[in-house]
N, C-alpha and C positions, 0 to 999 in steps of 0.2 A: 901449160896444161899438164904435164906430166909432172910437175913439180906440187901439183894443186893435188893430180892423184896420189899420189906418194903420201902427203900430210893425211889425207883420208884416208887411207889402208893403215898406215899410227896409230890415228886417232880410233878407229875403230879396233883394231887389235888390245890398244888400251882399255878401250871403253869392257872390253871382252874382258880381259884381265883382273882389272878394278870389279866388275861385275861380280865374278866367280872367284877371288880373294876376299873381295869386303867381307860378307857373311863368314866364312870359313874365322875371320880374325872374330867378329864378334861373338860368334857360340865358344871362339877361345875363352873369351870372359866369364862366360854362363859355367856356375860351377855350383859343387854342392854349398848348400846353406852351412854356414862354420858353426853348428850349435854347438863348440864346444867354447864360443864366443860369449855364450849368454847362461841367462838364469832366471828362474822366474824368482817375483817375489809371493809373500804370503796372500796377496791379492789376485796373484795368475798373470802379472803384467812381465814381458821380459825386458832386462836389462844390461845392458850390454856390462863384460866382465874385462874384456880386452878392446881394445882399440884394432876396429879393424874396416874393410871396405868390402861391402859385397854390392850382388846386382839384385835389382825388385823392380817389382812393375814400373816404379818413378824413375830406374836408371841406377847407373853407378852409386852409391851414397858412403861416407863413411860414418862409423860412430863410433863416436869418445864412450869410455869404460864410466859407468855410472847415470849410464842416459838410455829412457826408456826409447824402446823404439814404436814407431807408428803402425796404424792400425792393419795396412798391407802388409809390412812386415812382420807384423805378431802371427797375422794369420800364415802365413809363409813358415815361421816357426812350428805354429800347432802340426800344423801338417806335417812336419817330418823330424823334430826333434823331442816331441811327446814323448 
């Protein structure tokens, strides 16, 4: 019995821990948009200039230099590298 409480006082002090680290690690991710990553072209479309990895509504994503990026991510651009 005391050996069953023990694992539960753990498991719960972990569960606290994990709880209140996990988010703190994931806003570590969250960072400014790298527009100095991209470019538009004569069309207004952007395209990536370097190889790089940011976050967007989809999640982590990387892009290769020469590749246009999708349509949450352009908009994510307008907004703050115009």
């Amino acid at each position: 019995m005391l050996a069953t409480a023990k694992r539960l006082l753990i498991g719960g002090i972990l569960a606290v821990v994990l709880w209140t680290v996990g988010p703190m690690s994931a806003r570590a991710q969250e960072g400014p948009v790298p527009c100095y990553g991209f470019e538009q072209d004569a069309l207004g479309h952007w395209i990536a200039t370097t190889p790089l990895s940011m976050n967007s509504p989809l999640g982590m994503i990387d892009i290769m230099p020469g590749h246009r990026v999708s349509v949450s991510v352009a908009r994510m651009l307008d907004a703050r590298c115009s």
